[in-house]
N, C-alpha and C positions, 0 to 999 in steps of 0.2 A: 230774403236773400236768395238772389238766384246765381246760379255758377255754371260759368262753361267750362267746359274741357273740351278743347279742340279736335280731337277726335276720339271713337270710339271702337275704333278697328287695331290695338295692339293690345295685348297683354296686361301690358301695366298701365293701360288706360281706362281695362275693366278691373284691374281690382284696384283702382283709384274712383271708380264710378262706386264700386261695393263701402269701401271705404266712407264715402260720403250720405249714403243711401238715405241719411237723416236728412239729407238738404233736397233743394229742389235744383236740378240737373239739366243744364242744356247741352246736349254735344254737336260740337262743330260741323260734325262731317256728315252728320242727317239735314243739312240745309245746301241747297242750290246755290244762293250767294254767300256760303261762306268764301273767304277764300283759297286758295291755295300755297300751299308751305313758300314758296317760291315767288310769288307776287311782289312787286318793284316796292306796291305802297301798302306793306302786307298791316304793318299797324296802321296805319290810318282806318283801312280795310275794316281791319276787325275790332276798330273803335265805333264807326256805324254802326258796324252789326250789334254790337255790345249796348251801342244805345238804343236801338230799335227793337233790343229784346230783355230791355232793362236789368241789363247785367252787371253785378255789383265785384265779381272774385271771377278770376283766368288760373285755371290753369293750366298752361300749354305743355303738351306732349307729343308735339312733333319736332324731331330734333333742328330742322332747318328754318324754324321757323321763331326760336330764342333769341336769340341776338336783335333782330329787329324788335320785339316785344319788350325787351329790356331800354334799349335806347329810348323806348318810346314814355319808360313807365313813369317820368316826371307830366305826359301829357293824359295818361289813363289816371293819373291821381287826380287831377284837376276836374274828372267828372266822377270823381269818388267810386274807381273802380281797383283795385288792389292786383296784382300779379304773383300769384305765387308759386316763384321758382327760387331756389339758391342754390350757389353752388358748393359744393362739399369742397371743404377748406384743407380735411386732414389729409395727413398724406402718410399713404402705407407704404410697409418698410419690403419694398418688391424689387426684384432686379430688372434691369431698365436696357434696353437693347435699341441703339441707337442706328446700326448697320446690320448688314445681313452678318456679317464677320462677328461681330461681336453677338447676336443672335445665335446663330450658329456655336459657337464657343460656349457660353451660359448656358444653353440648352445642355449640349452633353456632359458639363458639371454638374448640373441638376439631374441627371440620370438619364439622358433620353437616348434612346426609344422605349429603357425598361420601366422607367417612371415617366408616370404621366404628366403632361406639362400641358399649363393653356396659358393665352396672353389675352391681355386685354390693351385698351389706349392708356400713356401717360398722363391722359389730361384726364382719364373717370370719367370719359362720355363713352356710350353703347356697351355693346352687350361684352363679358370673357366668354374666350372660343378654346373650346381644348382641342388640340392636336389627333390629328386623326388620320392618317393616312389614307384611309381608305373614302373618305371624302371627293367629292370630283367638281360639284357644282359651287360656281365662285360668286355667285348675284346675291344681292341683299346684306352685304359682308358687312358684321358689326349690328346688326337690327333684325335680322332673320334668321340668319345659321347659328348654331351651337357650336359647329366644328368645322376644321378646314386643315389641310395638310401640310406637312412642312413644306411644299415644294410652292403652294401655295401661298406658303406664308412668307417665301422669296419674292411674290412677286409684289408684295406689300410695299418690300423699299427699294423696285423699283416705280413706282407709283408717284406720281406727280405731287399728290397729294398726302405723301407719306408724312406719317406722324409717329413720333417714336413710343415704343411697345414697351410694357409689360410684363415680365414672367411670372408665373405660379406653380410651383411644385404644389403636387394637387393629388391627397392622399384614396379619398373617396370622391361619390358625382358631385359637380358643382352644384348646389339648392339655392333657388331663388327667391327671396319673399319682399314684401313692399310692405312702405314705412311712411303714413300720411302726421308729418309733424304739423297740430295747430295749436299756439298757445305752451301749455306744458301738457298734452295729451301728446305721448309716441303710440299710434294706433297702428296695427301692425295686421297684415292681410292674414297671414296664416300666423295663430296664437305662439307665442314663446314664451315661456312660464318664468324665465329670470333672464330679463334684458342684458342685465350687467356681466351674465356667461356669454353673451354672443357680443355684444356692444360696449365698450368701456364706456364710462363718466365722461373721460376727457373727449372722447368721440361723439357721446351724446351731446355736449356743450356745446359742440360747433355747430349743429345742427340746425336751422332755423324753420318758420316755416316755409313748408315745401312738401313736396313726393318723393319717394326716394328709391330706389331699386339695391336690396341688399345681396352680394354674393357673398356664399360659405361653403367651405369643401371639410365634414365634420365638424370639428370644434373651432376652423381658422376662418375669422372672418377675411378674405381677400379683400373687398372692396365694396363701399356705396357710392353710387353714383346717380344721376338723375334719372336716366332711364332703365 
């Protein structure tokens, strides 16, 4: 069985590589003609390359590049090649900030500036940011930074592309660790000695096979999401 993973230039695409270490590993972004996140005919694309390098399991880890791989995965089954992603079904119990108004407002009920606060997207793609004022650089938002500032975080919903946010009262630093579900194995990047203190049953249940990126601030788990 061999498995690609799309690339191996983020985070949790290395300790999705560590995770697997039993199998035998191709990643995306060490080849010339893979292609690019971005490309018109990105699965057809990277159904060639899957069959030229006899690839059996995907897992993709670049965010722009799901959606096409999903539409496609009734044509990647037909040459007995499997895709695994899913998406996290649960839904935590967070405050949700639609405008900057209501943002604004929520925030300073949760305590802010004396309690720390970070947002994440309501739909559980990319990374939570905690609030930081002293933050200045706004590139790679959602997949590179950790933190951004509130004045920054205005400029979110004025954004074309705005997606509504978030909130987390957030007691200690947010900890990050990754979650490869195959079968009934939850194999977890850095060891946790009793799943069901960090993870409930009923959260476990949803889960299918996939990667997963888990955030926790202490004992609260905020959010799993794909990346």
């Amino acid at each position: 069985m061999k498995i690609l993973i799309t690339t191996h230039t983020t985070k949790a695409s290395l300790a999705l590589a560590y995770l697997l270490k039993d199998q035998k590993l191709v990643f995306g972004s060490d080849f010339s003609d893979f292609p690019k996140a971005e490309s018109e005919s990105l699965a057809h694309e990277v159904l060639a390359f899957c069959l030229d390098h006899k690839i059996t399991a995907i897992y993709p880890v670049r965010p722009k590049e799901i959606n096409a791989l999903l539409k496609a995965s009734v044509l990647f089954s037909e040459y007995d090649i499997s895709i695994y992603y899913h998406h996290v079904n649960h839904q935590f119990n967070d405050d949700e900030a639609t405008n900057f108004t209501e943002f604004s407002t929520k925030t300073l009920k949760l305590g802010y500036p004396n309690q720390k606060i970070a947002i994440g997207l309501k739909n559980q793609t990319g990374k939570i940011l905690v609030i930081n004022d002293e933050v200045k650089d706004f590139d790679q938002l959602w997949f590179e930074m950790d933190s951004l500032s509130f004045l920054q975080v205005g400029k979110l919903f004025n954004s074309d592309t705005f997606k509504n946010l978030s909130l987390f009262k957030i007691e200690q630093d947010i900890k990050i660790n990754y979650l490869l579900v195959r079968g009934n194995q939850f194999l977890f990047h850095q060891h946790i000695e009793n799943i069901e203190s960090v993870i409930s049953k009923e959260i476990i249940e949803t889960l299918k096979d996939g990667f997963f990126t888990i955030y926790r601030s202490g004992d609260s788990l905020l959010r799993i999401s794909n990346f």
